[in-house]
C-alpha positions as CSV (number, residue, x, y, z in Angstrom):
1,X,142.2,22.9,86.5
2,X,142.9,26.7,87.9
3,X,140.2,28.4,89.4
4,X,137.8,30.5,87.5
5,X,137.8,34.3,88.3
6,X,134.8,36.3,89.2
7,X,134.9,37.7,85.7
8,X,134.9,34.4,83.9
9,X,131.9,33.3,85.9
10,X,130.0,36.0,85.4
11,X,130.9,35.7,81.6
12,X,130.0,31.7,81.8
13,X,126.7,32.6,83.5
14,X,125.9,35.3,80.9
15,X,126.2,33.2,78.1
16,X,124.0,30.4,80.1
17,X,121.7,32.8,80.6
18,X,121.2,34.0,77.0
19,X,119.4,30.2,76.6
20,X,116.4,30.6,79.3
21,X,113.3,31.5,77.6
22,X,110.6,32.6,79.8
23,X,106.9,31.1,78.8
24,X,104.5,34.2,77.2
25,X,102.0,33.8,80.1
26,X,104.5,34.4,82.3
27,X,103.4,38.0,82.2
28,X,99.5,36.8,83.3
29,X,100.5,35.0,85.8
30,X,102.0,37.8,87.7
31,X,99.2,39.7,86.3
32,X,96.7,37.4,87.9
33,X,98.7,37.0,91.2
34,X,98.5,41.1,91.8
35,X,94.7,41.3,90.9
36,X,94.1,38.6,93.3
37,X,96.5,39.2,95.9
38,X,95.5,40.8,99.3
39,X,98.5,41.3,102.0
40,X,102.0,42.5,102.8
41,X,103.3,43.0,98.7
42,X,106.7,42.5,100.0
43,X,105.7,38.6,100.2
44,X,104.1,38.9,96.4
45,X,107.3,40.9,95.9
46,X,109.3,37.4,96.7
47,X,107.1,35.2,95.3
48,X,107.0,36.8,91.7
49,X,110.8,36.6,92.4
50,X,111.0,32.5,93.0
51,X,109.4,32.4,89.9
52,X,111.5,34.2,87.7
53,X,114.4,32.2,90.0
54,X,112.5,29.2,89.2
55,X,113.0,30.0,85.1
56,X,116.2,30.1,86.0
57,X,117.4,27.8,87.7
58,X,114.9,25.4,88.3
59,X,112.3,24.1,90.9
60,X,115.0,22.0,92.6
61,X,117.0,24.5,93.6
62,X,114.6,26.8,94.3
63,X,113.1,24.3,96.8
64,X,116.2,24.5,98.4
65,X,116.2,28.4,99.0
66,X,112.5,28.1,100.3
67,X,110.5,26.3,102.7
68,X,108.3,23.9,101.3
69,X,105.3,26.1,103.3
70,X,106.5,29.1,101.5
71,X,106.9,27.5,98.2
72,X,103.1,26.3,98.8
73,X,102.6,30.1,99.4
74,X,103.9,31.5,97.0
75,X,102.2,28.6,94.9
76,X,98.7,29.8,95.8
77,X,99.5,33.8,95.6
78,X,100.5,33.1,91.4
79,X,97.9,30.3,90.9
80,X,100.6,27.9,89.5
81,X,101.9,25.0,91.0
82,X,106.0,25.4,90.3
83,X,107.0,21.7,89.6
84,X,103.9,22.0,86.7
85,X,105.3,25.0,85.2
86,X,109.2,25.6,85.5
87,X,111.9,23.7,84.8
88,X,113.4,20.8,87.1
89,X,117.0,21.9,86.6
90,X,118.6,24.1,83.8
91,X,122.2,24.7,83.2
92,X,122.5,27.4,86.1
93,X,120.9,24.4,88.7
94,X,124.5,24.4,90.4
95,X,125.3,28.2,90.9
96,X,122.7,27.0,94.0
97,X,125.4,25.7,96.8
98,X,122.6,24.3,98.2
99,X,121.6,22.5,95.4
100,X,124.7,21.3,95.1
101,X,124.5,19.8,98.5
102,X,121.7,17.9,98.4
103,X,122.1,16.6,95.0
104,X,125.0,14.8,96.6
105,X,123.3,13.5,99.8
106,X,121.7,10.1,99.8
107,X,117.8,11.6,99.6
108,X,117.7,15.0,97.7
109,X,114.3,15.3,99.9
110,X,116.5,14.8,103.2
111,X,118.5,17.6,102.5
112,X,115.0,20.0,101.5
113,X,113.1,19.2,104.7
114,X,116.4,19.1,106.8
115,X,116.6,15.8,107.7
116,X,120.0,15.7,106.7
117,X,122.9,16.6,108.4
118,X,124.8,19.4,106.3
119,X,127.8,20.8,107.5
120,X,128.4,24.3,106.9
121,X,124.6,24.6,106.4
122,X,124.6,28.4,106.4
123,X,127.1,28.6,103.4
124,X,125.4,25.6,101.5
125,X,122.0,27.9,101.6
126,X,124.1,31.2,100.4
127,X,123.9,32.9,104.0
128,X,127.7,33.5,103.7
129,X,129.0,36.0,101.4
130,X,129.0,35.5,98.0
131,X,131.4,37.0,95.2
């Protein structure tokens, strides 16, 4: 199978994309998380962004991306717990290399926590450049 260019990924993920429906209190839950947040609002900033993420493409892969104390942080900051309110995995789950990684380790939990050895770990987790 060729490779898919840039623009027919981007085309694949658009049409993907068109399927995620985002929950009507999703609005008051971002509400509710200002009101009640006190702090740096760059780390509201990122947690309103793991949740929209987490509509995207799921709570697995998005405990990939965090830590599992910043995932509890965000948690508390929105009032939500994620695994309660998003998705698992949706269509878009493997865009996540590091998702992709540790669906394909032995223990998916190994690979979260980092008890698993990954090699190329900084381009797994999307620290490399991405097209």
């Amino acid at each position: 199978m060729p490779k898919m260019t840039t623009e027919e990924r981007r085309a694949r993920r658009e049409i993907r994309l068109s399927n995620i429906q985002f929950p009507a209190d999703l609005g008051d839950i971002v509400k509710t998380g200002f009101s009640t947040y006190t702090g740096d609002f760059t780390v509201l900033e990122s947690a309103v962004g793991a949740l929209f993420l987490g509509f995207i493409i799921g709570w697995k892969p998005l405990v990939i991306i965090h830590s599992p104390r910043t995932i509890k942080s965000y948690e508390k900051i929105l009032g939500i717990k994620f695994k309660e309110f998003m998705p698992e995995t949706t269509s878009l789950s493997k865009t996540s290399r590091g998702y992709n990684v540790a669906v394909n380790l032995e223990n998916f939990w190994h690979g979260v926590t980092g008890n698993a050895s990954v090699p190329d770990r900084k381009i797994a987790i999307g620290l490399d450049s991405q097209d």
